[in-house]
ROLODO-286077 format. One line per field, with one value per atom (N, C-alpha, C): residue number from 1; residue in three letters; atom name; x, y, z. Coordinates in nm, 3 decimals, m for minus. Each point is the difference from the previous one (the first is absolute). Layout:
REM ROLODO-286077
num: NUM_...
residu: ALA_...
atome: CA_...
x: X_...
y: Y_...
z: Z_...
***
This chain:
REM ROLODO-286077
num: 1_1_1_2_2_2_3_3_3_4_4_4_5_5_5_6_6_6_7_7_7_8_8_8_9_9_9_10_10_10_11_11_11_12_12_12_13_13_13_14_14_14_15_15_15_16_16_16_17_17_17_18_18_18_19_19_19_20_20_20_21_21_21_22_22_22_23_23_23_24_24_24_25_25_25_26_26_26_27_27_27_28_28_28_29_29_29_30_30_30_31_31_31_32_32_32_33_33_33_34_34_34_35_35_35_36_36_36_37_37_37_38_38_38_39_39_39_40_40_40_41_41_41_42_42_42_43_43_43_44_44_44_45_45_45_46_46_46_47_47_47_48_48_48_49_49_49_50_50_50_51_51_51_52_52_52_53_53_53_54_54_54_55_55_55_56_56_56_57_57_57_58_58_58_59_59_59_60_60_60_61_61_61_62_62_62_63_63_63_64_64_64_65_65_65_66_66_66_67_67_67_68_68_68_69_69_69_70_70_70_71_71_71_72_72_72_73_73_73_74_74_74_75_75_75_76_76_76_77_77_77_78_78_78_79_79_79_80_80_80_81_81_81_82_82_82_83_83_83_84_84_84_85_85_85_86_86_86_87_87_87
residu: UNK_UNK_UNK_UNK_UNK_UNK_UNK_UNK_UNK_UNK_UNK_UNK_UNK_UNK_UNK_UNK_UNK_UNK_UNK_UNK_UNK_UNK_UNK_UNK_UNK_UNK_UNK_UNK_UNK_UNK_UNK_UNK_UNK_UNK_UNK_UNK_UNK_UNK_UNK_UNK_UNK_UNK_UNK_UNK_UNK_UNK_UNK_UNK_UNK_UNK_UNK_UNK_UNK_UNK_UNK_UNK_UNK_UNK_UNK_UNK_UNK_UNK_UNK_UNK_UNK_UNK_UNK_UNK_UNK_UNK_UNK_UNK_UNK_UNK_UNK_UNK_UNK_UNK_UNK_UNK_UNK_UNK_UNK_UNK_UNK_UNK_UNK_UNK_UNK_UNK_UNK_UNK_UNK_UNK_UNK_UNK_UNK_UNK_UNK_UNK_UNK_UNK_UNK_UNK_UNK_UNK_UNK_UNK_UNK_UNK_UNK_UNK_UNK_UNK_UNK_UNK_UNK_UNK_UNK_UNK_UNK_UNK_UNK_UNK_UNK_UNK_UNK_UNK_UNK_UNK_UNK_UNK_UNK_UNK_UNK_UNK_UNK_UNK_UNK_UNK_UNK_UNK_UNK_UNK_UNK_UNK_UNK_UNK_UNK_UNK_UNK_UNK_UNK_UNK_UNK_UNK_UNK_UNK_UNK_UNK_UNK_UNK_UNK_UNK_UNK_UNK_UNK_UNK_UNK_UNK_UNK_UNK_UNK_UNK_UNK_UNK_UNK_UNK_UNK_UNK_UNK_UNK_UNK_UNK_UNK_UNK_UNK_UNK_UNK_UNK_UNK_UNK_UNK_UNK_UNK_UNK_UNK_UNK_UNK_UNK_UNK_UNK_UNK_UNK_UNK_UNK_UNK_UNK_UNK_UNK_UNK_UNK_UNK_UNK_UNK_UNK_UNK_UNK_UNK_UNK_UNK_UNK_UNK_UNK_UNK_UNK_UNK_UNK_UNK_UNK_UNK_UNK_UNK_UNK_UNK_UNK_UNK_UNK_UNK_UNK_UNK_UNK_UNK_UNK_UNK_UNK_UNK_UNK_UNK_UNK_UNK_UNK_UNK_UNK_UNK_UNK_UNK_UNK_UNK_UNK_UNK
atome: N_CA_C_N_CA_C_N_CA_C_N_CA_C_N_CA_C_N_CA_C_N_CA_C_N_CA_C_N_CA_C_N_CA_C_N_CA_C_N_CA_C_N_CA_C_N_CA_C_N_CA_C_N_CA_C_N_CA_C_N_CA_C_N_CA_C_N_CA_C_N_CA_C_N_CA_C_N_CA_C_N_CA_C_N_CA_C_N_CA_C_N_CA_C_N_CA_C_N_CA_C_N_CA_C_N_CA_C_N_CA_C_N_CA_C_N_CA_C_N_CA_C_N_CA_C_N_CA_C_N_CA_C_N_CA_C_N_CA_C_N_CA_C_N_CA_C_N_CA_C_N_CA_C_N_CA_C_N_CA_C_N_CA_C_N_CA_C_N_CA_C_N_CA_C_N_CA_C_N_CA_C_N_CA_C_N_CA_C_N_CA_C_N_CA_C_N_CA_C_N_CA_C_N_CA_C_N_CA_C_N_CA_C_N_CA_C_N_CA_C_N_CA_C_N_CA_C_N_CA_C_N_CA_C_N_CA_C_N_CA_C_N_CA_C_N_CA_C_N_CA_C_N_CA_C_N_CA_C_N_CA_C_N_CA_C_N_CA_C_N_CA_C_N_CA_C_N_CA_C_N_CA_C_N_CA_C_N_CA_C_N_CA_C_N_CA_C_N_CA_C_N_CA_C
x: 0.083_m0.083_0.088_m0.056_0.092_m0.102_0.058_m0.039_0.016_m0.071_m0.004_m0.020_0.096_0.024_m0.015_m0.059_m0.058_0.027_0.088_0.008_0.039_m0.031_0.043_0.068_0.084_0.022_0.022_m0.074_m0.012_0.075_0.022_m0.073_0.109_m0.053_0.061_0.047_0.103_0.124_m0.003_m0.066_0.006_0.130_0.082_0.110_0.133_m0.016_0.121_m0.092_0.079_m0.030_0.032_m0.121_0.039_0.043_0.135_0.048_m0.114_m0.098_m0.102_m0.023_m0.016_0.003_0.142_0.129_0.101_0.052_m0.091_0.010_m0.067_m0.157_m0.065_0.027_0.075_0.005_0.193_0.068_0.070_0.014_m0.132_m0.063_0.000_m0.116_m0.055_0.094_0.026_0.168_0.067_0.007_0.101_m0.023_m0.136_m0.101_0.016_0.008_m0.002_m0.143_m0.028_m0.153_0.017_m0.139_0.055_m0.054_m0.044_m0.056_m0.023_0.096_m0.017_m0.022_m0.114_0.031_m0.072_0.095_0.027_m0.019_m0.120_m0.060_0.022_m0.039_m0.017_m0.170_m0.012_m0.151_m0.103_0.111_m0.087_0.138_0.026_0.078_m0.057_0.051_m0.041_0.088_m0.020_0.128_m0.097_0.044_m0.054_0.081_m0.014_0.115_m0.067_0.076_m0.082_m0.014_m0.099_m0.026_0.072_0.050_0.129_0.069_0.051_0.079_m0.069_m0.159_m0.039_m0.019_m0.037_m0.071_0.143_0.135_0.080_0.049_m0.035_0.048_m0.109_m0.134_m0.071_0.034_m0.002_0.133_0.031_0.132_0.116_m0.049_m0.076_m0.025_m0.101_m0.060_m0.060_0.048_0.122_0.034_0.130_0.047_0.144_m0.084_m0.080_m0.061_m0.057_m0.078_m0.048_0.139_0.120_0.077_0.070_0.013_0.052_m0.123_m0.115_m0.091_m0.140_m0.007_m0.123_m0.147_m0.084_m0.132_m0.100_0.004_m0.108_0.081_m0.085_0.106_m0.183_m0.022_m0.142_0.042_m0.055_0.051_m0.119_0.046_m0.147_0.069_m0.060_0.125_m0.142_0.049_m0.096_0.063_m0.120_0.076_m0.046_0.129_0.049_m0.055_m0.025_m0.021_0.182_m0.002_0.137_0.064_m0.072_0.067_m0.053_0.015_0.005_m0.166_m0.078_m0.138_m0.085_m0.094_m0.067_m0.053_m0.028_m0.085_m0.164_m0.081_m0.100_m0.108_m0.086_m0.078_m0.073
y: m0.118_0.118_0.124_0.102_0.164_0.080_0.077_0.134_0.140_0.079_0.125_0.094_0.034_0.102_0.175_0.051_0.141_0.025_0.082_0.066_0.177_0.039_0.118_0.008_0.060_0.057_0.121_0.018_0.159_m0.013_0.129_0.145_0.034_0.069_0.075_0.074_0.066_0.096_0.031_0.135_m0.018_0.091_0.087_m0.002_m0.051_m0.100_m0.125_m0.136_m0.052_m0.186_m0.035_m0.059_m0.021_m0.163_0.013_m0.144_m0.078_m0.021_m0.133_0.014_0.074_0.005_m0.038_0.008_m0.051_m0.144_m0.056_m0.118_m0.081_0.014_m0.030_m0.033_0.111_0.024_m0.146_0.030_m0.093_m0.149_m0.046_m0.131_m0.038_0.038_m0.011_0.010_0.071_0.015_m0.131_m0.058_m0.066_m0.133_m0.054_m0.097_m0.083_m0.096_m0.052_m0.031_0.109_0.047_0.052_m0.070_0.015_0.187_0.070_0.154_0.059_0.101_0.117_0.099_0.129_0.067_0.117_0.131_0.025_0.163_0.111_0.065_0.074_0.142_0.084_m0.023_m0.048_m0.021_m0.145_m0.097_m0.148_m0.077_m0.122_m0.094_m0.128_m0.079_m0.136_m0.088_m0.111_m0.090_m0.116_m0.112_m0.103_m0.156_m0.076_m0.108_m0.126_m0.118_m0.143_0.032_m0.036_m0.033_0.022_m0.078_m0.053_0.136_0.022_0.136_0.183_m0.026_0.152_m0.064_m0.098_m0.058_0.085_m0.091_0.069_0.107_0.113_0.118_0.092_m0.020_0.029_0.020_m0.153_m0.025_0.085_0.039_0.072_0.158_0.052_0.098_0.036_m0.020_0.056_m0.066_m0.113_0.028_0.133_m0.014_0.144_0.140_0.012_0.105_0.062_m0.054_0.022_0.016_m0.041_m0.019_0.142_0.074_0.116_0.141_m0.023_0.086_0.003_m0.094_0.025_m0.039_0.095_0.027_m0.113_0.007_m0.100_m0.062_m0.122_m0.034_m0.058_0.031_m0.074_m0.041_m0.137_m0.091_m0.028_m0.083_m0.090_m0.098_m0.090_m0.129_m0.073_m0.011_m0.082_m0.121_m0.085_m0.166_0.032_m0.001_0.005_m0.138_0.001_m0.091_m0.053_m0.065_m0.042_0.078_0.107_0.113_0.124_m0.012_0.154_0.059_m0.034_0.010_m0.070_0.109_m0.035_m0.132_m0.082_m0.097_0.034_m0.053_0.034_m0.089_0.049_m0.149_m0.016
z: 0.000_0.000_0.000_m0.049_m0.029_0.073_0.087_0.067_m0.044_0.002_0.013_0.073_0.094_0.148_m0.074_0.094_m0.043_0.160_0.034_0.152_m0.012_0.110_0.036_0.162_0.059_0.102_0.057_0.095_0.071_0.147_0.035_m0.093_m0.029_m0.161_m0.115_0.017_m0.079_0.011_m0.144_m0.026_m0.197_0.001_0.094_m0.021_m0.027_0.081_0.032_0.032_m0.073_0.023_0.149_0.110_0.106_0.011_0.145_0.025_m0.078_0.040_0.006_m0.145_m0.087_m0.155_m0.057_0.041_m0.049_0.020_0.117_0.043_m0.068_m0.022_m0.083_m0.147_m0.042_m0.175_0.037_0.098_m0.023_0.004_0.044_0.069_m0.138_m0.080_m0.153_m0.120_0.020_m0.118_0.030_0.103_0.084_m0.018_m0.022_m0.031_m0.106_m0.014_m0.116_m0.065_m0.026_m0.137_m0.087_m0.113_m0.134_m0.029_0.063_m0.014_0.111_m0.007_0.093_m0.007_0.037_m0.002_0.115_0.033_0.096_m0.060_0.086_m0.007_0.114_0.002_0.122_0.058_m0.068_0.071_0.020_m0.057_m0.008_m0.070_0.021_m0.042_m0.015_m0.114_m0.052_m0.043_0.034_m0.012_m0.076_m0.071_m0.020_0.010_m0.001_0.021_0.036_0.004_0.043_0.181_0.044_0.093_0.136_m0.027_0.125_0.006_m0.091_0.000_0.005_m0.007_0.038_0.169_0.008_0.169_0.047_m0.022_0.041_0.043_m0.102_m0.007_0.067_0.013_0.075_0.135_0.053_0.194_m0.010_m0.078_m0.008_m0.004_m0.099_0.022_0.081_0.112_0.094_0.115_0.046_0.141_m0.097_m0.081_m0.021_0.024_m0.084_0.035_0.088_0.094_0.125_0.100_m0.040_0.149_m0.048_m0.119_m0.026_m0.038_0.079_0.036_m0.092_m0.097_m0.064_0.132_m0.025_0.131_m0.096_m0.112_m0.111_m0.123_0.000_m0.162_m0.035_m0.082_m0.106_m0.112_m0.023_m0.096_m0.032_m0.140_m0.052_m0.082_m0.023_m0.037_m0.111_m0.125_m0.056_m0.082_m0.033_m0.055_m0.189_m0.073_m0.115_m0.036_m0.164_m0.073_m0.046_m0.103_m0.045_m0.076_m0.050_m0.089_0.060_0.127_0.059_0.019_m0.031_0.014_0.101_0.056_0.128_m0.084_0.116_0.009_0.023_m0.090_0.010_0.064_0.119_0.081_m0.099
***
């Protein structure tokens, strides 16, 4: 199965990228997934399974321990070519 992670973490700094946004954006970069990408206002990653579950862990105990107050995610299940699954 392939995932698709959509997160944000607060609170925002539209001046400067805060700790918990550089931790974040380095978790995902860091990941072994096949698409990343990384926004001032929303980020999306996609990848098999095992490896967003992963990077998920990773990015919200890293983030939280370097000050993010919220992280909101939404995680959905990919077809075999990148497309939602439809019930």
């Amino acid at each position: 199965m392939r995932l698709r992670l959509e997160f944000t973490t607060e609170p925002f700094d539209l001046d400067e990228p805060p700790p918990h946004a550089l931790v974040a954006r380095e978790v995902v970069l860091g990941a072994r997934l096949d698409a990343v990408d990384v926004g001032p206002f929303g980020n999306t990653a996609v990848g098999p399974a095992e490896e967003v579950l992963a990077a998920v862990n990773d990015l919200l105990r890293r983030s939280l321990a370097v000050g993010a107050t919220r992280i909101s995610l939404q995680v959905n299940a990919l077809g075999g070519e990148g497309r939602e699954d439809t019930p």
